[in-house]
C-alpha positions in Angstrom: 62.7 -9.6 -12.8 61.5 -6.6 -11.9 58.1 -6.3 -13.1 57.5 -9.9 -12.0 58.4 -8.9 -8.3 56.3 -5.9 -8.4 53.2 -8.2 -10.3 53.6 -10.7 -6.8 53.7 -7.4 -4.6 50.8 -6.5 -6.0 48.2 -9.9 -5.9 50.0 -10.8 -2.6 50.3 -7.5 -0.6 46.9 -6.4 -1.1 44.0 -8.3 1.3 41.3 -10.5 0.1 38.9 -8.7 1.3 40.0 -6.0 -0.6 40.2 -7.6 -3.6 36.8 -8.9 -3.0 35.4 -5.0 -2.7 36.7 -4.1 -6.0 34.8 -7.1 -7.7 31.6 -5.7 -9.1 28.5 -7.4 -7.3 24.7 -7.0 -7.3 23.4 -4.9 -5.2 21.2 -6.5 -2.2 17.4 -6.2 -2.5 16.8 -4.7 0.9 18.6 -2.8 3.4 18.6 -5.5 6.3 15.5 -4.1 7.9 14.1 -7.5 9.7 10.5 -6.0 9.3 10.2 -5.5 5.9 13.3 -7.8 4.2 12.6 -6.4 0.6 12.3 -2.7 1.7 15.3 0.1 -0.1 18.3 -1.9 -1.3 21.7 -2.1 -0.9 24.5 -0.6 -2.7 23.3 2.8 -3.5 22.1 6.3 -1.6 19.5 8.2 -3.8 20.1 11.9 -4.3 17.4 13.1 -5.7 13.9 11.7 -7.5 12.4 13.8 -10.8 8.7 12.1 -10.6 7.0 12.3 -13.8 3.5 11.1 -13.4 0.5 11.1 -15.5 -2.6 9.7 -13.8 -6.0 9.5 -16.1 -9.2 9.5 -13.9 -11.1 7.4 -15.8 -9.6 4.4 -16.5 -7.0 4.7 -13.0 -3.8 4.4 -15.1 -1.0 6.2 -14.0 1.7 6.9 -16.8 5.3 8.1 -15.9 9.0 8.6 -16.2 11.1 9.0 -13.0 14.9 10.1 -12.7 16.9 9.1 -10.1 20.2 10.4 -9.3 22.0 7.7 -7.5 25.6 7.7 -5.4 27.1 4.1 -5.7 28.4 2.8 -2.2 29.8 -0.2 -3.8 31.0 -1.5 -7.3 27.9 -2.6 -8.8 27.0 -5.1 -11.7 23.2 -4.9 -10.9 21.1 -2.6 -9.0 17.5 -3.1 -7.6 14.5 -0.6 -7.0 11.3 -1.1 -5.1 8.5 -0.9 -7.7 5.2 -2.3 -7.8 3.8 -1.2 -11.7 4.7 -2.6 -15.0 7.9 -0.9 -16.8 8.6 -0.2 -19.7 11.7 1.0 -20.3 14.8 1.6 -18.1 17.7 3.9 -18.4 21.4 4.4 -17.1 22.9 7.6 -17.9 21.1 7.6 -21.0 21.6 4.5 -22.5 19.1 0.9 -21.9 19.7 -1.3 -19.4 18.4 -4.3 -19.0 16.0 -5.4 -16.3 13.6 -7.9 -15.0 11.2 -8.0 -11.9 11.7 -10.2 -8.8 8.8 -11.1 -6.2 6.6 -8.2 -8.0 8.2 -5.2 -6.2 12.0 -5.5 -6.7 13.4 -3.9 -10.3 16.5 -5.4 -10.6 18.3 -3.6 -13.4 21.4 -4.5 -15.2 23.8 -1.4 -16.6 25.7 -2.0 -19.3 29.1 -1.1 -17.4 30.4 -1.5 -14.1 29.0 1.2 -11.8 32.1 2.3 -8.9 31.5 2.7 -5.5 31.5 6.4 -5.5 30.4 7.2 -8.8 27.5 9.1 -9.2 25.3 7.7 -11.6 21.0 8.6 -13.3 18.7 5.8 -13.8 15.6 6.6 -15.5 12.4 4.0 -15.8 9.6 4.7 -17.4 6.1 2.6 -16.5 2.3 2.4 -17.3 -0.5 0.8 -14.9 -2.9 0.7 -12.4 -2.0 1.5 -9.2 -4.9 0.0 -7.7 -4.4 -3.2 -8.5 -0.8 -3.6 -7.1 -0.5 -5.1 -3.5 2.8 -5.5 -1.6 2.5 -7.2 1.8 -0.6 -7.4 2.0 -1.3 -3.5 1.4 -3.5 -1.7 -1.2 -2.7 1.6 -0.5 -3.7 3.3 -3.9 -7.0 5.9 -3.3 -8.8 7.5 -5.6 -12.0 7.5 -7.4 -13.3 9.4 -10.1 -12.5 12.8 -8.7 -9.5 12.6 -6.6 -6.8 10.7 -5.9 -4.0 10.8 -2.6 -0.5 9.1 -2.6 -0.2 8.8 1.1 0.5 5.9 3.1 2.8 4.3 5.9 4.9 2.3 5.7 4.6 1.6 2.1 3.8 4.2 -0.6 6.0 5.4 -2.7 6.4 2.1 -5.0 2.6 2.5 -6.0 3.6 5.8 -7.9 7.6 6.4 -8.1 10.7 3.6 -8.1 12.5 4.3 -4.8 14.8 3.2 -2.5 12.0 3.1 -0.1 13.4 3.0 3.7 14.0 5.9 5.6 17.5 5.1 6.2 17.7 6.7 2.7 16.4 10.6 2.0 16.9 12.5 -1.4 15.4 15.5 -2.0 12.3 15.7 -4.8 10.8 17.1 -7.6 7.1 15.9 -9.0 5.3 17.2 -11.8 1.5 15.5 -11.8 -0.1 16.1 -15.0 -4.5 15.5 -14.5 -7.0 17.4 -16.3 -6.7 21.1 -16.2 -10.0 21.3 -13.4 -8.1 20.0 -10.6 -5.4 20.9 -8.4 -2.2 19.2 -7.6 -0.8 19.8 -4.0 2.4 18.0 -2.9 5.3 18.7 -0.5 7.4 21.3 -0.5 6.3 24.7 -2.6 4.9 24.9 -5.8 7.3 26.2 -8.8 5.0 26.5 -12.0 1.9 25.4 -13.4 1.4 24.7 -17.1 -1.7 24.3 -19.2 -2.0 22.0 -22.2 -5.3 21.7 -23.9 -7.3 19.6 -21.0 -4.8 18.8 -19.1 -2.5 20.5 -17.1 0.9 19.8 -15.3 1.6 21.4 -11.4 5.5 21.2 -10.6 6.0 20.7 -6.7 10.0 20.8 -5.4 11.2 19.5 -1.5 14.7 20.8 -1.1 15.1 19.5 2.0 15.9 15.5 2.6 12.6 13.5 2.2 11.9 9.9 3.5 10.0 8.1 0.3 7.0 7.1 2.3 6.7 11.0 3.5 6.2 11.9 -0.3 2.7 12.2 -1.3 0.8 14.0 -4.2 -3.0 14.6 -3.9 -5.3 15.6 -7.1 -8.4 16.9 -7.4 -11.1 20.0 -6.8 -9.7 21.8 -4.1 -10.1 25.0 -2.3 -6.7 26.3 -1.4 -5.6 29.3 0.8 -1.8 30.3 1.2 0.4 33.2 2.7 3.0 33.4 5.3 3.6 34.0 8.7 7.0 35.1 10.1 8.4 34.8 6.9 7.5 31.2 6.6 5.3 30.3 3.7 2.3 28.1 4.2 -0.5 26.5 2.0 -3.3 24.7 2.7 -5.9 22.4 0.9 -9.5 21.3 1.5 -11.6 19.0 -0.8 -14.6 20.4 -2.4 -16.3 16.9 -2.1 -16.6 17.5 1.2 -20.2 18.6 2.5 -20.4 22.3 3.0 -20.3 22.0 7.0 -17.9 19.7 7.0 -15.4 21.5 4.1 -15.5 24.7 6.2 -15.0 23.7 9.5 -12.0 21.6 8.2 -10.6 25.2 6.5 -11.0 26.7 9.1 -8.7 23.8 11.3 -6.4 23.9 8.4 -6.1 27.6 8.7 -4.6 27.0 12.5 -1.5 25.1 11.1 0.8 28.1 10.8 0.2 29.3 14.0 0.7 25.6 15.8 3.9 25.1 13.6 5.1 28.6 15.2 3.7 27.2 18.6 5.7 23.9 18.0 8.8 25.9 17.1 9.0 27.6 20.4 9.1 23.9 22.1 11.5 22.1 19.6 13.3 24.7 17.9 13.6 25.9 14.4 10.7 24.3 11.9 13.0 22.0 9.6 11.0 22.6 6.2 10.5 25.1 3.8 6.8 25.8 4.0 4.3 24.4 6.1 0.5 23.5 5.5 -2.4 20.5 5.3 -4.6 18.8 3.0 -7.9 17.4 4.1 -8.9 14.6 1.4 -12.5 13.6 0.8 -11.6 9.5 0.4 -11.2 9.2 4.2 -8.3 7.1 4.2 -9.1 6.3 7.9 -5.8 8.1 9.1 -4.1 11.2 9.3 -0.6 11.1 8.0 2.8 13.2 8.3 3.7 13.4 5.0 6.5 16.1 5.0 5.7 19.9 5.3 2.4 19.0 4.7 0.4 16.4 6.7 -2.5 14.8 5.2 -5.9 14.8 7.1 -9.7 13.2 6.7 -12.2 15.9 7.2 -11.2 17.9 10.2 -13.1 19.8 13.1 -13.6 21.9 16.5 -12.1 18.6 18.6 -9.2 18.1 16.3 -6.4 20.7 17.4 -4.2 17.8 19.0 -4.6 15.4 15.9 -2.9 18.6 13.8 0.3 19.2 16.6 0.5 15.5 16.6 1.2 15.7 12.7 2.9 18.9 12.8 5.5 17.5 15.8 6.1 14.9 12.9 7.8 17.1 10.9 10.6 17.1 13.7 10.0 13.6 15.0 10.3 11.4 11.8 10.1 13.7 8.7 13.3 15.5 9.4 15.1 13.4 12.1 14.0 9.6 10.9 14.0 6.5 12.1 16.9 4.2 11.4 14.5 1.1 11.5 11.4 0.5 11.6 12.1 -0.8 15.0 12.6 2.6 16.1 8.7 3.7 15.1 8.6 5.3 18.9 10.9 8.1 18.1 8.1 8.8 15.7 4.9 7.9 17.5 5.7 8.4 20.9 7.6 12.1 21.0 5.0 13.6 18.7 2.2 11.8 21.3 3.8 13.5 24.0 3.9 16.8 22.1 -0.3 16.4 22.2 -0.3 16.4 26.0 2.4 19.2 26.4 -0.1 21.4 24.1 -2.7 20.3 26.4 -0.9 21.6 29.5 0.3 24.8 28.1 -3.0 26.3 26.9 -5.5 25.3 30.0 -5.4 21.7 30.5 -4.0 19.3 32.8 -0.7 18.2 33.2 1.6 16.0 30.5 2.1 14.4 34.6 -0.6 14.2 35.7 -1.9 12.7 32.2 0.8 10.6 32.9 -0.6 9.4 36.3 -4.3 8.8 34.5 -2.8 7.0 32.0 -0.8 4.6 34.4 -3.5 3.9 36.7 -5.6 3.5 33.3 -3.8 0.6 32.2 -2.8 -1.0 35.3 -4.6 -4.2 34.5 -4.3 -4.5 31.0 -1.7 -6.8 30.3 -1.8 -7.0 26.7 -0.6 -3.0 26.2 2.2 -3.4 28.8 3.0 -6.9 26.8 4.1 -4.9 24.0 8.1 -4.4 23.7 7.7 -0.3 21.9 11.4 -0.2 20.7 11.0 -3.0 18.9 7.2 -3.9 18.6 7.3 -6.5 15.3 6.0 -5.7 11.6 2.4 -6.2 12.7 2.6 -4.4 16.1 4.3 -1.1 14.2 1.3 1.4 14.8 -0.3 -0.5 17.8 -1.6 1.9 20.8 1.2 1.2 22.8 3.7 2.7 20.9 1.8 5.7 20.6 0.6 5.8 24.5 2.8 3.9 26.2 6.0 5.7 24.2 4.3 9.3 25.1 3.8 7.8 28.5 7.9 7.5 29.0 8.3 10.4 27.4 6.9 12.1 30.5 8.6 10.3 32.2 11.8 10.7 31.4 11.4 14.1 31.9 10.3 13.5 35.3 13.6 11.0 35.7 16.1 13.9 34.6 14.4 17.1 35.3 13.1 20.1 33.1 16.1 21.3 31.6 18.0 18.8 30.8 14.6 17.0 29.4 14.3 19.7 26.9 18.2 20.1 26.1 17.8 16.4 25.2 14.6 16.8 23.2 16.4 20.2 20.8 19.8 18.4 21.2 18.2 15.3 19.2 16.3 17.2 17.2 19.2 19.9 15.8 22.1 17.4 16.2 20.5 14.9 13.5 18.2 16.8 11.5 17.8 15.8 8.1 19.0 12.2 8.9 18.0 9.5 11.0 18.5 8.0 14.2 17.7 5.1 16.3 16.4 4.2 19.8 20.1 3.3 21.1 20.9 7.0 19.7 18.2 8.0 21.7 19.3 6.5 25.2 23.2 7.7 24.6 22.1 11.3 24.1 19.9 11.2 27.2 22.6 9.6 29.6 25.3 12.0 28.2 23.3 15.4 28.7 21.8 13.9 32.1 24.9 12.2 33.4 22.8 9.3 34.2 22.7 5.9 33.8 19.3 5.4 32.3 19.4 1.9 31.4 16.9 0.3 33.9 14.5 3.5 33.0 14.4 2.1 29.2 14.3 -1.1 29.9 11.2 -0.9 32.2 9.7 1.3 30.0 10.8 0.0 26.3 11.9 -3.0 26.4 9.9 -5.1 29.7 7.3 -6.6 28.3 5.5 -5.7 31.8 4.0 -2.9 33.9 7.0 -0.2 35.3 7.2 0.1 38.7 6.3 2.8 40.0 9.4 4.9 41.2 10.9 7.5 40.9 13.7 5.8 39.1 11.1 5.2 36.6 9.6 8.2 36.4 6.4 7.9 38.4 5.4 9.1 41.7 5.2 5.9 44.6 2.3 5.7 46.2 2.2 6.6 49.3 
């Protein structure tokens, strides 16, 4: 009698939905992010990546064997990856697991035990291809050509060369060893550990010990002249193709040689430097962008004009490398701030005012309905890296420091920045902060500049000066 009261204690005193937790399930194919459904997955936080890459030149195949160390966050039967390259073999804690592919980029692999929420687990897949051939979304983002290759791309990167939980809502910390023949250099994020040399090839070790967001890894290859030292203790290191046409190669060293000293500059506005080390790579395949991959942003050929373009990647390195987005919704945390950072360099070292840019830029776009059209905290997929979440997010940037004052403008600014480093926020995030340190109600202020799909008035509710 007694065990069969406890046994109807036990199934009837403990909740469905309980009960329903403990049953082992698949893990979901993407986070929930609306603009990208099939981006990271669901069930597991990445700890770490060990990227293992081969890539051969001349026929573009990259060979490799990644490691992931994986925390559960639910009982799993079945996990998926984001992964765009054939595989060949997959691994969990040592022993095969099966696996199949779904829509081309989801690995969905099958342990051969239950995995617990809260266990900490490895999964290792090894793979073979052609990065260039894959698409996801409509996106070939593999570049090379017979000389040099670059990993770096946004949204979407990291499946071309690594299996990742790719979303920012999920950072792990990296190490990537890129073996290519042994008369090109390898730079990555991070700082290099070693170097080894195998016949005709040899194998570079890079290593990010601070939290990385899987699009913000890159790798690039090739013949490069590098320079590297420190400053204030902080190390830096810098790349510049050799493809590049004399003029052009040493004007773009000699921008790349200014990073340290705008990183320091950018510390004095934002607070410590998040990373490690600090640096640039200028590529020779133009990839038509300039990108924020962490500690290290990657650059077409640079020159004399381009000092802003290098604090706007720099700022980065606060503003989405080390505090990220929650969504991609949120892209003017990224976009906007380090915009604004631009115009505050501009005003501190003999230019005009981040207001009265602001004023230009107002009365600039008065009558263009189309950039005020666009709602920035939540611009769609194919609006993501429109102008107006670059402008018009710099634009209430301003602002708000006009709204709220000097002080508590910058407390805001250092309080986001140091409060959530290493994670991720979102623009609701954003707003709290800024109505608790100010003590104002700012909602009209981000709806009319964030979420009206319409020209802000101009008051000084909003920021801006009336006319008189």
């Amino acid at each position: 009698m007694v065990g069969v009261v406890a046994l109807a204690l036990t199934l009837g005193g403990v909740p469905a939905s309980a009960r329903e937790e403990a049953t082992p399930r698949h893990g979901a194919p993407g986070v929930g992010d609306p603009y990208f459904p099939l981006d990271g997955n669901g069930g597991i936080d990445v700890r770490h990546y060990d990227v293992r890459d081969e890539y051969d030149f001349e026929t573009g195949v990259l060979s490799g064997r990644t490691t992931l160390r994986v925390r559960a966050t639910q009982n799993l039967s079945r996990l998926d990856l984001d992964f765009l390259l054939p595989v060949d073999q997959v691994e969990v804690d040592g022993k095969p697991a099966e696996f199949d592919r779904r829509a081309g980029h989801e690995l969905r692999i099958s342990p051969r035990r239950t995995i617990h929420a809260g266990d900490t687990f490895r999964v290792t897949v090894s793979y073979r291809g052609r990065p260039a051939l894959a698409t996801y979304l409509g996106e070939s983002n593999w570049l090379a050509n017979g000389h040099e290759v670059l990993a770096a791309n946004q949204p979407h990167m990291a499946p071309w060369w690594f299996p990742a939980n790719d979303h920012p809502s999920d950072k792990a910390t990296m190490d990537v060893w890129i073996t290519v023949p042994r008369d090109h250099k390898v730079i990555s994020n991070g700082l290099p550990v070693a170097r080894h040399v195998d016949g005709a090839v040899a194998t570079s070790h890079w290593r990010s010990t601070e939290p990385m967001a899987s699009y913000a890894a890159f790798f690039a290859a090739g013949s490069f002249a590098v320079r590297k030292g420190t400053l204030e203790g902080r190390p830096w290191i810098v790349a510049v193709s050799k493809a590049l046409r004399r003029e052009s190669r040493s004007q773009s060293m000699a921008k790349m040689l200014e990073t340290p000293a705008l990183t320091a500059w950018l510390e004095t506005q934002l607070g410590d430097y998040p990373f490690g080390s600090t640096g640039g790579v200028v590529t020779d395949l133009n990839p038509g962008f300039a990108l924020e991959t962490q500690s290290r942003p990657t650059f077409a050929a640079t020159g004399p004009g381009s000092t802003t373009l290098l604090v706007h990647e720099l700022a980065h390195q606060w503003f989405g490398d080390s505090v990220s987005i929650a969504r991609w919704r949120d892209i003017v945390l990224n976009e906007g701030f380090a915009t604004f950072m631009e115009q505050r360099w501009n005003e501190t070292h003999g230019g005009s005012t981040a207001d009265q840019w602001l004023d230009d830029a107002y009365e600039g776009q008065r009558q263009n309905t189309t950039f005020w059209a666009v709602r920035v905290d939540d611009p769609g997929a194919a609006k993501l890296f429109d102008g107006p979440i670059y402008l018009r997010g710099a634009m209430s940037v301003q602002a708000l420091r006009n709204r709220v004052g000097e002080d508590d403008f910058w407390e805001i600014i250092r309080t986001w920045l140091s409060s959530r480093a290493g994670g991720n926020g979102s623009t609701d995030d954003f707003i709290d902060l800024a109505e608790t340190v100010s003590g104002q109600d700012l909602g009209g202020f981000f709806d009319a500049w964030w979420r009206y799909p319409t020209r802000p008035t101009k008051t000084e509710a909003n920021g801006l000066q009336p006319d008189p």
